[in-house]
C-alpha positions in Angstrom: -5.1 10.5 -2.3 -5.1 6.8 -2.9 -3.6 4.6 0.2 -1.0 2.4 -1.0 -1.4 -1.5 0.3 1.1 -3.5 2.6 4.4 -3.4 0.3 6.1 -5.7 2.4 3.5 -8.7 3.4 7.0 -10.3 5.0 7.7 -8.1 7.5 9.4 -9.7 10.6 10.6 -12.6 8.8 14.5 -12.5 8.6 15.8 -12.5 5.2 18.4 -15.3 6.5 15.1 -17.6 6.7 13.7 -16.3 2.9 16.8 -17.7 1.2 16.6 -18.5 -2.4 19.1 -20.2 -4.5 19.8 -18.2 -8.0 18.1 -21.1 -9.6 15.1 -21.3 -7.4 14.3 -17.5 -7.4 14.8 -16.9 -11.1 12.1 -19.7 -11.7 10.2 -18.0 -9.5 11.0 -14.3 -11.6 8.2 -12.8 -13.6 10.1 -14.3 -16.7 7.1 -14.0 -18.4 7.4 -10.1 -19.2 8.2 -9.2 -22.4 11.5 -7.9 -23.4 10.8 -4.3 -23.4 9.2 -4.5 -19.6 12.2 -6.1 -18.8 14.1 -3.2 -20.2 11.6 -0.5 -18.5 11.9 -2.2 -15.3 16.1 -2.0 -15.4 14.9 1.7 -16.1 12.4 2.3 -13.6 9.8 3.3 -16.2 7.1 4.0 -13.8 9.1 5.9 -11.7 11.2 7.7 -14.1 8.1 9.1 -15.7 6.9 11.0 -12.9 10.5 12.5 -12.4 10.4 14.1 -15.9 8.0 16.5 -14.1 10.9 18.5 -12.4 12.3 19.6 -15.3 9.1 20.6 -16.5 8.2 22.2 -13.3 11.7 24.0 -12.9 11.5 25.5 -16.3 8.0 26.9 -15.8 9.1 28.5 -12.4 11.6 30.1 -14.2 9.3 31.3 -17.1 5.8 31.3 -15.8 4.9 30.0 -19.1 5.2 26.9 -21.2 8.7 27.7 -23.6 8.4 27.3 -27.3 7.7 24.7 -28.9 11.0 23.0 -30.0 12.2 23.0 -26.6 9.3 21.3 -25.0 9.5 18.6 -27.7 13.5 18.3 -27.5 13.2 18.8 -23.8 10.7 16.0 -23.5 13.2 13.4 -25.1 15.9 14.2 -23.3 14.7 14.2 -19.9 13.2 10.7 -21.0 16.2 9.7 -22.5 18.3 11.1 -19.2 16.4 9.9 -16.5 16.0 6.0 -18.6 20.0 6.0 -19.0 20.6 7.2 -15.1 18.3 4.4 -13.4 19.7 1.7 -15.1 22.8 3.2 -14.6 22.2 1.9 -10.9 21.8 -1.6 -11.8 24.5 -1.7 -14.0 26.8 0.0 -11.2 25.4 -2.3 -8.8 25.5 -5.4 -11.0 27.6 -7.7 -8.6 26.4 -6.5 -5.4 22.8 -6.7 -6.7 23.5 -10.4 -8.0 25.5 -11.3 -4.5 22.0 -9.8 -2.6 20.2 -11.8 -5.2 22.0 -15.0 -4.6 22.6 -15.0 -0.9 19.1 -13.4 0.3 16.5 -13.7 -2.4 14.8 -10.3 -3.8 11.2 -9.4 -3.2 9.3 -8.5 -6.5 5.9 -7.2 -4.9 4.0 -4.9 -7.4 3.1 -2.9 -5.0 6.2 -0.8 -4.7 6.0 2.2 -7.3 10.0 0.7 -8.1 9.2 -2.8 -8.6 5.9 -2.5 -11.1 7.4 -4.9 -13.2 10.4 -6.6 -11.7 13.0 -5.5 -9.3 16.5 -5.7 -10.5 16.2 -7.6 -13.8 19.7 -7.4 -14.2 20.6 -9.5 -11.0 17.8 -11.7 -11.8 19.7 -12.8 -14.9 16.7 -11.8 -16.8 18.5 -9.4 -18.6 22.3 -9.9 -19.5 24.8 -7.2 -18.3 25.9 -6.5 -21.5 22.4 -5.4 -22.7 22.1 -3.4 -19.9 25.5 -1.9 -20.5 24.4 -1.4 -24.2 20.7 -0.1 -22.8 22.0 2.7 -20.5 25.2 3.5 -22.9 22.3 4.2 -26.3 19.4 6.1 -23.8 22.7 8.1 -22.4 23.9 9.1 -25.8 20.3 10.4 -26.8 20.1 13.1 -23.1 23.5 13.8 -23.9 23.0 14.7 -27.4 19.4 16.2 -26.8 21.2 18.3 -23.5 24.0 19.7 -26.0 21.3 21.1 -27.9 18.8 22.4 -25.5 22.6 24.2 -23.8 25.7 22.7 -23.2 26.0 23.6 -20.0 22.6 21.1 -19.7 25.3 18.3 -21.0 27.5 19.2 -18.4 24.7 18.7 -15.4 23.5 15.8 -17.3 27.3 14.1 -16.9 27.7 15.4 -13.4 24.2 13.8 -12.4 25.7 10.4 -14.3 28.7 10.6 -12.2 27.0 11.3 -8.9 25.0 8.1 -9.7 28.3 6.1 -10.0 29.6 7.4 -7.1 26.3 6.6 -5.2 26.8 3.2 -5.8 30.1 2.6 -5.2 29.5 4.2 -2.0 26.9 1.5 -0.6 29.8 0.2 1.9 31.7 2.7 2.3 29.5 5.7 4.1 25.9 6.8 5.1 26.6 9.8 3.7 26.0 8.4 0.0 22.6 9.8 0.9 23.9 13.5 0.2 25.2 12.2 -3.1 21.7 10.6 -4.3 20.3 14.2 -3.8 22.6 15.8 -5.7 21.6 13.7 -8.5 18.0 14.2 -8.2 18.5 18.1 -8.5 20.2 17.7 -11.9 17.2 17.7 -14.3 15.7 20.5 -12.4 18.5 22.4 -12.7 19.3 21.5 -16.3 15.5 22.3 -17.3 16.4 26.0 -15.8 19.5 26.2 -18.2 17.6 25.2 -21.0 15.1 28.0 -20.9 17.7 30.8 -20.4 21.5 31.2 -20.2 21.7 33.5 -17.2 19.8 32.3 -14.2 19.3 33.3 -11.2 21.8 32.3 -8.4 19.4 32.8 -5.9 17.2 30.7 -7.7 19.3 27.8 -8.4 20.7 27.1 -4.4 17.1 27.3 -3.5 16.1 25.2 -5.9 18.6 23.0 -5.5 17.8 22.5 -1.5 14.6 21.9 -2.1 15.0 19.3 -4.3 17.6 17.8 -2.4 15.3 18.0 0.9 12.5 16.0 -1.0 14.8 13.0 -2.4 16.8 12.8 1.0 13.7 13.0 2.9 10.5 11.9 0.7 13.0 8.7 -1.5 16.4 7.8 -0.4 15.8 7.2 3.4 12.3 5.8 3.1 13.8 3.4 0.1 16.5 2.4 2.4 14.8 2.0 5.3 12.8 -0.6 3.3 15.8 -2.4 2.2 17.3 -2.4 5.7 17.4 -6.0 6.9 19.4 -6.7 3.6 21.5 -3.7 3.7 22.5 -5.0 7.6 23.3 -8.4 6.2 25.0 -6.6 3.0 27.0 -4.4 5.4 25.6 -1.4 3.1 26.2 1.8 4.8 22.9 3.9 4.9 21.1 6.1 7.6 18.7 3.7 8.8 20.9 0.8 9.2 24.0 3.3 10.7 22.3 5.9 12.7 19.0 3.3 13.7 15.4 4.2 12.8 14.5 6.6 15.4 17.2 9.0 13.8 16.1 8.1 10.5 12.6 9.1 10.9 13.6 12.5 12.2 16.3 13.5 9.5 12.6 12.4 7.2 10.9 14.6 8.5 13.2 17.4 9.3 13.9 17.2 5.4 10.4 17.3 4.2 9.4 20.3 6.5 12.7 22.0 5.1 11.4 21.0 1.4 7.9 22.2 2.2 8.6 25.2 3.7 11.5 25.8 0.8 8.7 25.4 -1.9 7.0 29.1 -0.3 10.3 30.5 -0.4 10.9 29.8 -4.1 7.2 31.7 -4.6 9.3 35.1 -3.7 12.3 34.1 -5.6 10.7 32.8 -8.9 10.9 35.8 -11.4 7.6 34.3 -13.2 4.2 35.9 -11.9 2.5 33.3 -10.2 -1.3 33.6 -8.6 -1.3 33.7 -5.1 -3.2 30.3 -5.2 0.4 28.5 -5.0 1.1 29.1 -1.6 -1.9 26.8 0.0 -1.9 24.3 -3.2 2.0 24.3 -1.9 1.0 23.8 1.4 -1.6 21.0 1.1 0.4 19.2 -1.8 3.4 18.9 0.6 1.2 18.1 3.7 -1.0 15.4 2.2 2.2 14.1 0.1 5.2 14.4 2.4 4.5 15.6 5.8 1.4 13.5 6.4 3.2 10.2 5.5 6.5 11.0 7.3 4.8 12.2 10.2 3.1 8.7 10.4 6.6 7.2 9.7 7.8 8.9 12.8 5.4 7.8 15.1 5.2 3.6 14.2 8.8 3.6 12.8 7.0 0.9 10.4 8.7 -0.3 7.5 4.9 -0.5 5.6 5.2 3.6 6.7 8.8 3.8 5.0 7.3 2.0 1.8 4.4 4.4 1.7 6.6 7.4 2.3 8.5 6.8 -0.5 5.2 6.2 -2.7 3.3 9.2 -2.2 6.5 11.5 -2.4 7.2 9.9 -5.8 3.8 12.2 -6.9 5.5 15.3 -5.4 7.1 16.7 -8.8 4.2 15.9 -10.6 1.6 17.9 -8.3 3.8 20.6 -8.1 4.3 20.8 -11.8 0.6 21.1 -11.8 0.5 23.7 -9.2 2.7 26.0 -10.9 1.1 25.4 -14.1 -2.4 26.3 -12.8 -0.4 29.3 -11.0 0.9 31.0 -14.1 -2.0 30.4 -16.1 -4.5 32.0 -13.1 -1.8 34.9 -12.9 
């Protein structure tokens, strides 16, 4: 596993003392990037990429085999399409506040953070106007819609419901902490809506399970870590999240509390899957969460550095995508 390098080379420097004017910082913006990078960083590209792997890896727990053909192709698209609309859904949400962070603190753009490969918050930047964003996530969010309808419609209905939850995430940041709870529940949408996609009558069991464990990974592997990187601003914003409310002691337990709970909830789900899976998931499970999640956090919890927090959130961003491979290698070994 590759180390990831110092993501914040500023650390202990205020952000009152890095102040930028709009002016000033836009100059200094990555203007140079192409349209389309400026579109795929509003998106997340990088990120959203490795995400599509839930749905993948939720529909082959649920089948222990690839599904036809059709679906994987339609299936494909609209998770791409789905998880491009819901990221910049965030930035369009967040517009103002993003632009007042922007304005009044300045926003780091290191490449070095899996979210800011290109540039963070084009929108804010003014790199991108918010009418093509609006336009951006509004056509990306019409294709996952459309391509959800078609794989079920109760996909469509998660796929809303995961778009809502994302509003509400944002429109939380000042109001309560416990915004946090709401980013999971958005994360567990395309793994559910992958499951409904492959059959019309799933599993209960298999669902809440597989809905905690998701929701234990983004609380504890992404949403914490990312805000406990973003806390300085988030104090000066008056944001509400963990890190800034409950202090970074508490954060770095509720971390790893949550990835233990996600690691150990990824052995249960090898009794409750109804595909056949080789006995060779349960240690690729255990290593894949120790070297990804609990390794990382457990380091977190220790320095309570904000370098940790930022490497945290890196190396759990490979989680779906490992365990997609996992439980491929699984069913075809079975």
């Amino acid at each position: 596993m590759k180390s990831f390098p110092n993501v914040f080379p500023l650390q202990g420097k205020s952000f009152a003392r890095r102040r930028n004017d709009l002016s000033t910082a836009s100059m200094a913006s990555p203007t140079g990037l192409s349209r389309i990078k400026l579109f795929m960083a509003l998106s997340r590209t990088p990120h959203g990429l490795l995400d599509m792997a839930t749905p993948a890896m939720a529909a082959m727990l649920w089948l222990g085999h690839v599904p036809a053909a059709p679906v994987v192709i339609l299936g494909l698209i609209t998770a791409f399409a789905g998880y491009t609309a819901v990221y910049a859904l965030n930035d369009v949400v967040d517009y103002r506040v993003d632009r007042e962070k922007f304005q009044s603190l300045g926003l780091e753009t290191t490449g070095n953070d899996l979210d800011s490969v290109f540039v963070r918050h084009p929108l804010a930047q003014g790199l991108l106007t918010l009418k093509e964003g609006i336009l951006w996530t509004a056509g990306w969010g019409t294709v996952a819609l459309v391509g959800a309808y078609m794989l079920n419609p109760l996909c469509a209905l998660v796929f809303l419901a995961g778009c809502l939850l994302e509003a509400i995430y944002c429109l939380l940041l000042r109001v309560s902490y416990f915004r946090t709870a709401v980013s999971g529940g958005v994360k567990t949408a395309g793994g559910l809506a992958a499951v409904f996609a492959v059959t019309s009558d799933p599993s209960a069991i298999f669902l809440v399970l597989l809905f905690l464990w998701l929701f234990s990974w983004e609380v504890g592997g992404q949403n914490v870590p990312n805000d406990w990187t973003d806390m300085d601003a988030d104090r000066d914003m008056k944001a509400q999240t963990i890190p800034v409310r409950l202090g970074t002691e508490r954060a770095a337990r509720i971390i790893l509390r949550s990835l233990v709970g996600s690691v150990l909830l990824s052995l249960v789900l090898y009794a409750a899957t109804p595909a056949s899976l080789h006995l060779i998931y349960l240690p690729g499970a255990l290593i894949i969460g120790g070297v990804l999640l609990l390794l990382p956090a457990w380091k977190l919890h220790q320095s309570l550095n904000r370098e940790h927090a930022a490497a945290l959130f890196n190396r759990a961003s490979y989680y779906p995508l490992c365990m997609f491979l996992l439980v491929t290698v699984s069913a075809f070994l079975s």
